[in-house]
DSSP file (Angstrom, degrees, kcal/mol; ACC not computed):
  #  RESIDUE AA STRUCTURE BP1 BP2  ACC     N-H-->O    O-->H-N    N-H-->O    O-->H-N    TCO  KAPPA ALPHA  PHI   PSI    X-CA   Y-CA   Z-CA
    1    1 A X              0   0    0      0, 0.0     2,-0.3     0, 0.0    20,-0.0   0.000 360.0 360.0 360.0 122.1  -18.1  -11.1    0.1
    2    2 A X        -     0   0    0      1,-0.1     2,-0.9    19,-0.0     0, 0.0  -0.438 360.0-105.0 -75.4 134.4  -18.9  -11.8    3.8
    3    3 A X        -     0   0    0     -2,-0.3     2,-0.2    16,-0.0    -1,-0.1  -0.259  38.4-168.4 -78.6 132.3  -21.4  -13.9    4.5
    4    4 A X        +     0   0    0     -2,-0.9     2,-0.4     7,-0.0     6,-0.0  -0.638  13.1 176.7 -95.3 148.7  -24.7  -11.9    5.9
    5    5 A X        -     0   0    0     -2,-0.2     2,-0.6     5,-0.1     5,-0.1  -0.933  33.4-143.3-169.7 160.0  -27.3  -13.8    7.3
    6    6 A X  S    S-     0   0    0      3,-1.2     3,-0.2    -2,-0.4     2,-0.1  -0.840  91.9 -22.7-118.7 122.5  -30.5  -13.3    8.9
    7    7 A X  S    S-     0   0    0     -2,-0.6    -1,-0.2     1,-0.2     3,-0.1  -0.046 130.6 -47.0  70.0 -41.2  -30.9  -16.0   11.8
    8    8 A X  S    S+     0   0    0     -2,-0.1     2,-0.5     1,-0.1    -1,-0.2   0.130 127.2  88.5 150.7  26.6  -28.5  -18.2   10.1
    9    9 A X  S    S-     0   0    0     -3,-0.2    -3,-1.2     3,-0.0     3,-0.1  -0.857  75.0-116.6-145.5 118.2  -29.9  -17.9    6.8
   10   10 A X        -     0   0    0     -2,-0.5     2,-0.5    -5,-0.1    -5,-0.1  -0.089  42.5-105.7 -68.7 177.3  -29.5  -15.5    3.8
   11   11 A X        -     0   0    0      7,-0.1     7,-3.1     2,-0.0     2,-0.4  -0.872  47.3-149.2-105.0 127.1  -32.4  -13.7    3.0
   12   12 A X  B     -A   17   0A   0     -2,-0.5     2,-0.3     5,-0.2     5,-0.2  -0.705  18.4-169.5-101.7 138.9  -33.8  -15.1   -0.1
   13   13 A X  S    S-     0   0    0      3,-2.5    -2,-0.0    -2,-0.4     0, 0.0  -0.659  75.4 -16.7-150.4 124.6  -35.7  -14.2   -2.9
   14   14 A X  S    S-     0   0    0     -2,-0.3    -1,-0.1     3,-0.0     3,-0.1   0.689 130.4 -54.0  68.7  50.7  -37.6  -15.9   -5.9
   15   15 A X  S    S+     0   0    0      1,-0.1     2,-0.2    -3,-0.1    14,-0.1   0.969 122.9 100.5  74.7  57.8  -35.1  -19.3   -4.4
   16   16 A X  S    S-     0   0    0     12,-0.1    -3,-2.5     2,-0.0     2,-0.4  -0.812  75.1-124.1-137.9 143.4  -31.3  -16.9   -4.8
   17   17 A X  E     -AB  12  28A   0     11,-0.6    11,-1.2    -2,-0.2     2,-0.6  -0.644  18.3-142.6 -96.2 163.1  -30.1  -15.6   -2.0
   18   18 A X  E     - B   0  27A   0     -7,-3.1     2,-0.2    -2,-0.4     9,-0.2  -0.739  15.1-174.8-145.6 117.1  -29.4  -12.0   -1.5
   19   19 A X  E     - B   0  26A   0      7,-0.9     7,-1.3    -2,-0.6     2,-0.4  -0.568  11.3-160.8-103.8 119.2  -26.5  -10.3    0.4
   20   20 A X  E     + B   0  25A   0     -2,-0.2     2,-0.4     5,-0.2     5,-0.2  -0.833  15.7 169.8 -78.2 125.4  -25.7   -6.5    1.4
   21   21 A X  E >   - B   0  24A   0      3,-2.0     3,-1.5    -2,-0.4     2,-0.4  -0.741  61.5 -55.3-124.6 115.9  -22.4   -6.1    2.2
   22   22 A X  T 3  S-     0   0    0     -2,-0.4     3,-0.0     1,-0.2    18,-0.0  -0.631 120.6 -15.1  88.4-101.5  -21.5   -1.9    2.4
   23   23 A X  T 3  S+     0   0    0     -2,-0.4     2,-0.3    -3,-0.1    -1,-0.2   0.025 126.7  79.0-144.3  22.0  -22.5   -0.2   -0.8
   24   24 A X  E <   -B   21   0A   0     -3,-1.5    -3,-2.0    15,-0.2     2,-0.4  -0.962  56.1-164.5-141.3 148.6  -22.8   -3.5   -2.9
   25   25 A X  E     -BC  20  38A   0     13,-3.0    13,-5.9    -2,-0.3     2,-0.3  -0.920  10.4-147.9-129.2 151.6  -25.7   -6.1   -3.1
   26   26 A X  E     -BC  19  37A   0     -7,-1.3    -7,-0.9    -2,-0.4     2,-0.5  -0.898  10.8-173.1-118.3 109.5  -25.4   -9.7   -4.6
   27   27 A X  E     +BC  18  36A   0      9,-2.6     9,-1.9    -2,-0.3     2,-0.3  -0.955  41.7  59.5-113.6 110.2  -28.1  -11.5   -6.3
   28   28 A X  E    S-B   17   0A   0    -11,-1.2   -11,-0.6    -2,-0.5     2,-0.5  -0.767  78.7 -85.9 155.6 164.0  -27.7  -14.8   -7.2
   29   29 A X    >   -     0   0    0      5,-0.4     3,-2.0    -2,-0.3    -2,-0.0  -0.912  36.7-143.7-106.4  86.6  -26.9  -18.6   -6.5
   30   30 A X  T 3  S+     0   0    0     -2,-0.5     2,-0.5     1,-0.3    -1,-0.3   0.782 100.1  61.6 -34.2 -83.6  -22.7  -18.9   -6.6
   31   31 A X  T 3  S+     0   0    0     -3,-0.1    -1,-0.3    31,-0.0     2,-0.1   0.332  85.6  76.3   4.7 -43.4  -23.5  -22.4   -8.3
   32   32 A X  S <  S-     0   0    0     -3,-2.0    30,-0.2    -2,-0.5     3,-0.0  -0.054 103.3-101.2-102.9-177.7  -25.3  -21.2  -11.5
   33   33 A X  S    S+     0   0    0     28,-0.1    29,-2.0    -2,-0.1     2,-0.1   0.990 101.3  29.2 -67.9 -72.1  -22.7  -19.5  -14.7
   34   34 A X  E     + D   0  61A   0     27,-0.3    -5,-0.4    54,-0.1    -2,-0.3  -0.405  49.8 174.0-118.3 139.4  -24.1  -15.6  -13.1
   35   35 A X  E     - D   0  60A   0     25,-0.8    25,-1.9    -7,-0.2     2,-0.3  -0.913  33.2-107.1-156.7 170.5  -25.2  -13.7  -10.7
   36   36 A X  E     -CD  27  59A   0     -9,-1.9    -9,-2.6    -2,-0.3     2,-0.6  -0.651  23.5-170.3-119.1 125.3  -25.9  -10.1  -10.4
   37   37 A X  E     -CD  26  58A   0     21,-1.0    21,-3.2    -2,-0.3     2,-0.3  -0.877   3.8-179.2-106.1 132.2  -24.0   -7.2   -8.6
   38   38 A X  E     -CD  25  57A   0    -13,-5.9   -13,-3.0    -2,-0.6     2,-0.9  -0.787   8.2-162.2-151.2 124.0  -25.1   -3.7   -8.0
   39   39 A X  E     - D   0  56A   0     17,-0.9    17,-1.1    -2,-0.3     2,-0.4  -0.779  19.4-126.5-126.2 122.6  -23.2   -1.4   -6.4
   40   40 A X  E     + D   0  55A   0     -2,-0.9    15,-0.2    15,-0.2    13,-0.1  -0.164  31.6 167.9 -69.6 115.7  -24.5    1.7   -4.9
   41   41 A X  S    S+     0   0    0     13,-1.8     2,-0.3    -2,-0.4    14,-0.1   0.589  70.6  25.8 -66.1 -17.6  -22.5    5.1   -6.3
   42   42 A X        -     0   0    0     12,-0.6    11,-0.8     2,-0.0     2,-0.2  -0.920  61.3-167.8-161.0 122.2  -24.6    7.5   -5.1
   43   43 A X        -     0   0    0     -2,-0.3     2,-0.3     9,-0.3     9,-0.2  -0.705  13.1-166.6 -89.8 173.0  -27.4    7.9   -1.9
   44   44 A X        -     0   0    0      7,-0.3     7,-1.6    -2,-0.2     2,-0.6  -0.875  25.3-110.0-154.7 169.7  -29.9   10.9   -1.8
   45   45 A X  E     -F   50   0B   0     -2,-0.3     2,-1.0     5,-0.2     5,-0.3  -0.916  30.6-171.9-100.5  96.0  -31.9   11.8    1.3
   46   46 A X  E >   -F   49   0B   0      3,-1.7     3,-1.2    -2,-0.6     2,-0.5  -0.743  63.2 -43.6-110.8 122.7  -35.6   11.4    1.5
   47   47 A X  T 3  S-     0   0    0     -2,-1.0    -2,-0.1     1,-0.2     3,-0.0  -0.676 127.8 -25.8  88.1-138.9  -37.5   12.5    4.1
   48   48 A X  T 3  S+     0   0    0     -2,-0.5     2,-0.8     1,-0.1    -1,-0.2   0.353 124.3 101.6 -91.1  12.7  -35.3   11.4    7.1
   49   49 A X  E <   -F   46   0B   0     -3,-1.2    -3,-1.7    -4,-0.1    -5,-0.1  -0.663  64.2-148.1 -96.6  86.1  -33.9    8.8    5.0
   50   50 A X  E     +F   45   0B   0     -2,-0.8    -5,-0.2    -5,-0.3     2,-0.2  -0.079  30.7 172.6 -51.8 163.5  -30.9    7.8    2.9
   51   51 A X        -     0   0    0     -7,-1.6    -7,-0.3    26,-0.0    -1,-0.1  -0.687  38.1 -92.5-157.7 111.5  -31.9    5.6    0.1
   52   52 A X        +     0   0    0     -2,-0.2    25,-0.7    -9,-0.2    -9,-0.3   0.289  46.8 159.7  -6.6  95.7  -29.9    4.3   -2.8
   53   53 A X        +     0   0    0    -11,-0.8    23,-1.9     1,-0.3     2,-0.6   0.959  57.2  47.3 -99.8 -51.2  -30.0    6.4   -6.1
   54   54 A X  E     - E   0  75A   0     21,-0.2   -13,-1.8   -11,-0.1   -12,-0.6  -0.806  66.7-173.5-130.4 176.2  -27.4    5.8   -8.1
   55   55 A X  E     -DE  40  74A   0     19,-4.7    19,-1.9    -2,-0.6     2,-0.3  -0.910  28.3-151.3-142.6 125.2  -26.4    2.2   -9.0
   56   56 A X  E     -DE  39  73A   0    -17,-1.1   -17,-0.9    -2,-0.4     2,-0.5  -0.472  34.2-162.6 -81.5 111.7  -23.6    0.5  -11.0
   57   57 A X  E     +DE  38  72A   0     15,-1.1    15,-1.7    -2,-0.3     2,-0.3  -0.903  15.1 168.1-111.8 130.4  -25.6   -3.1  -12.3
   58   58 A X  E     -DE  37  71A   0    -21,-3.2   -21,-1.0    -2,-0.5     2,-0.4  -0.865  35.2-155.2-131.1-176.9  -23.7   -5.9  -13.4
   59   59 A X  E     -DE  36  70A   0     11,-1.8    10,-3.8    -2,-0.3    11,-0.9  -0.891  33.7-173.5-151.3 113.8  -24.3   -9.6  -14.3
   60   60 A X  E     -D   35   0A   0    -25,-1.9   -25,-0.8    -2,-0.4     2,-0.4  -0.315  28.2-112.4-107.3 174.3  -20.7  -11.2  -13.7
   61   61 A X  E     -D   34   0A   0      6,-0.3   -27,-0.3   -27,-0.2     2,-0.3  -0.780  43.2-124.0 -89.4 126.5  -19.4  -15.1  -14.5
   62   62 A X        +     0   0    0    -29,-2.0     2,-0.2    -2,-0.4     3,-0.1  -0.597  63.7  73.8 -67.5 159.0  -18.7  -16.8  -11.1
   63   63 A X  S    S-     0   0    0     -2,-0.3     3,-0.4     1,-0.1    -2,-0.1  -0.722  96.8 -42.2 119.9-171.0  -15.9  -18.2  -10.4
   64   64 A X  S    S+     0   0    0      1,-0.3     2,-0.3    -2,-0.2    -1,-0.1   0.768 131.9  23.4 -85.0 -26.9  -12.4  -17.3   -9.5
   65   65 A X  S    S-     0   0    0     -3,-0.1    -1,-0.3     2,-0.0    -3,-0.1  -0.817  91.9-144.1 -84.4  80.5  -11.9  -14.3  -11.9
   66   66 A X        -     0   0    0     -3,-0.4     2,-0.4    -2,-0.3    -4,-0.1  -0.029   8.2-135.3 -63.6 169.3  -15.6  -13.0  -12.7
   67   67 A X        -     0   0    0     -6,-0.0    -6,-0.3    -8,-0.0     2,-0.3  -0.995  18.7-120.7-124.4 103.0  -16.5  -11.7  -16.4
   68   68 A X        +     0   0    0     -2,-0.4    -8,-0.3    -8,-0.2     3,-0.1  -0.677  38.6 173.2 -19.0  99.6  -18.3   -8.7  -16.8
   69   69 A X        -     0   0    0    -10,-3.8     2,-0.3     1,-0.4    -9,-0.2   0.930  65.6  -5.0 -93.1 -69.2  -21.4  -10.3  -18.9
   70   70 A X  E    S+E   59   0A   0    -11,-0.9   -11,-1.8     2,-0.0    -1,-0.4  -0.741  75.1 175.0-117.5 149.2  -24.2   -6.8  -19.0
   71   71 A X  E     +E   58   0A   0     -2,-0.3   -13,-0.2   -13,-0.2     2,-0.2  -0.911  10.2 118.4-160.0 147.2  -23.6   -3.9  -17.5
   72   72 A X  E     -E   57   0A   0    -15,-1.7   -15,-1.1    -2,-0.3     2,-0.8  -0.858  47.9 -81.3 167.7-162.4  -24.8   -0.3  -16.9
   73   73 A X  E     +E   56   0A   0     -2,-0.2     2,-0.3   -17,-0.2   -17,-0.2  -0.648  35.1 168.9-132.6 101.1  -26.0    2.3  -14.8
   74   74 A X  E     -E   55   0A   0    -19,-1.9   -19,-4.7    -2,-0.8     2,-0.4  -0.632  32.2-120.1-112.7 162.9  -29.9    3.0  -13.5
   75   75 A X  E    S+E   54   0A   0     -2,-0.3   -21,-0.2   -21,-0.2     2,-0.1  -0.783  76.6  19.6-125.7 103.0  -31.1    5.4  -10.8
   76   76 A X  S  > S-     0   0    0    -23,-1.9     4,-1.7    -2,-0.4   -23,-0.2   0.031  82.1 -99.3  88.5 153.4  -32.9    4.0   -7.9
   77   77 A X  H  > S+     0   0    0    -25,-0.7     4,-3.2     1,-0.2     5,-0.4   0.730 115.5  54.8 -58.7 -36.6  -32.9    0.4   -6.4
   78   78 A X  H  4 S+     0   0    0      1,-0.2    -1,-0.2     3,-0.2     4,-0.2   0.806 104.8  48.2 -78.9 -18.6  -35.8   -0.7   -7.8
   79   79 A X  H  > S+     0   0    0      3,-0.2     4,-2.1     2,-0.2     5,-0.2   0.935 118.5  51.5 -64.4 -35.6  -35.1    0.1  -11.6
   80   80 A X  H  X S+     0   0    0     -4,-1.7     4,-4.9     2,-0.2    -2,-0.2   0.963 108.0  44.6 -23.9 -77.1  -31.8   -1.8  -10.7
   81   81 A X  H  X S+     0   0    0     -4,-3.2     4,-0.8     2,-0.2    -1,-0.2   0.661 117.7  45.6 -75.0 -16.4  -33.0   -4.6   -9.3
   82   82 A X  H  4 S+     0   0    0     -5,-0.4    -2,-0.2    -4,-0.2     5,-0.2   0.843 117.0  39.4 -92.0 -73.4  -35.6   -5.1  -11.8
   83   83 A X  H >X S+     0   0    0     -4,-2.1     4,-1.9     2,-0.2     3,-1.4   0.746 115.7  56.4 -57.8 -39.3  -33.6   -4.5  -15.0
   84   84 A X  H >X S+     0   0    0     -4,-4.9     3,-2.3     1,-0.4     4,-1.8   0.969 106.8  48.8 -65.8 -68.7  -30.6   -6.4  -13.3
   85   85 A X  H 3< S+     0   0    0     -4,-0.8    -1,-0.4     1,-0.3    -2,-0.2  -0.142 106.4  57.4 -50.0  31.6  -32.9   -9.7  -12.7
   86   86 A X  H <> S+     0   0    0     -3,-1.4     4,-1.7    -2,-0.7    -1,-0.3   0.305 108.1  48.9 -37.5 -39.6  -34.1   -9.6  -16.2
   87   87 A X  H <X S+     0   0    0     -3,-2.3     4,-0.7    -4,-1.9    -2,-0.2   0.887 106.0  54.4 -76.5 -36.0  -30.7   -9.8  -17.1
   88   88 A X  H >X>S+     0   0    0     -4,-1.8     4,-1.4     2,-0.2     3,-1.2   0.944 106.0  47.4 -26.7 -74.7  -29.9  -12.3  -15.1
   89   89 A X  H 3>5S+     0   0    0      1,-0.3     4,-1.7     2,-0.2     5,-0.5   0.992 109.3  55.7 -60.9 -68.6  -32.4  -14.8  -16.1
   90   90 A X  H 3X5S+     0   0    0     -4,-1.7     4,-1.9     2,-0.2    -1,-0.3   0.888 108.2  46.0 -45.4 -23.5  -31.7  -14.2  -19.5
   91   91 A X  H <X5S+     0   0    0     -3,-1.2     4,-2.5    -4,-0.7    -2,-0.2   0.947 121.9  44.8 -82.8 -80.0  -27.6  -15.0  -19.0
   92   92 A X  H  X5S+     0   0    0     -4,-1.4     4,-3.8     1,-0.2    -2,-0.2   0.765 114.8  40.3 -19.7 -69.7  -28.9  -17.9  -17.2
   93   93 A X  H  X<S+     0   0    0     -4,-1.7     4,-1.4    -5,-0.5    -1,-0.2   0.996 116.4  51.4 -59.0 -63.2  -31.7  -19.1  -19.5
   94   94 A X  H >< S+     0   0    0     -4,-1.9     3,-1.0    -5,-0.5    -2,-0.2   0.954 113.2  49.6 -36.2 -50.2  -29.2  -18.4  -22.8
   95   95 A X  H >< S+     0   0    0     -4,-2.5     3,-2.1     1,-0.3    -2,-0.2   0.955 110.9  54.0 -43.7 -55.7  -26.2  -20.8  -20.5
   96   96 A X  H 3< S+     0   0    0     -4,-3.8    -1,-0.3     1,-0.3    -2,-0.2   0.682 110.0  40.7 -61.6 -14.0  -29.0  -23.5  -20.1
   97   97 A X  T <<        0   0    0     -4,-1.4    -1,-0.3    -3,-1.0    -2,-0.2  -0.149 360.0 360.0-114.2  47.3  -29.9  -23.9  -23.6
   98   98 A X    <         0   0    0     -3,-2.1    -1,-0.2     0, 0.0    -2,-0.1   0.026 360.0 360.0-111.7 360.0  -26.4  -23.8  -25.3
């Protein structure tokens, strides 16, 4: 993943940063056990506008071979990116208390 940055600084949200790179976006702190991929399969037009529809969500292991943890398959970005950050924070929250 190349690093994107806006100013010199990813663009952050809720403290993880989060990177576009093409037709997949990266949620997540490399540091923590997880972080969340979703990569868009599918655009549709709206208006004048492409816009993600549909989207491959995953919540991987970091490190040098990632792990699938959750996966599966929502339509539009925001269902994604909300069902994916649940899942996240739940992989996360389960790591910290084992």
């Amino acid at each position: 993943m190349s690093e994107q940055t806006l100013n010199g600084k990813y663009l952050m949200y809720k403290g993880k940063p989060l990177v576009r790179e093409n037709n997949r976006i990266c949620y997540g702190d490399m540091s923590d056990k997880y972080y969340l991929s979703m990569l868009i399969l599918t655009n549709k037009t709206v208006g004048a506008v492409e816009v993600p529809d549909n989207i491959l969500v995953q919540v991987l292991t970091t490190g040098e071979t990632p792990k699938i943890m959750k996966q599966g398959n929502k339509i539009g970005l925001y269902d994604a990116f909300d069902i994916g950050t649940v899942w996240l924070e739940r992989a996360l929250q389960d790591s910290a208390n084992q």
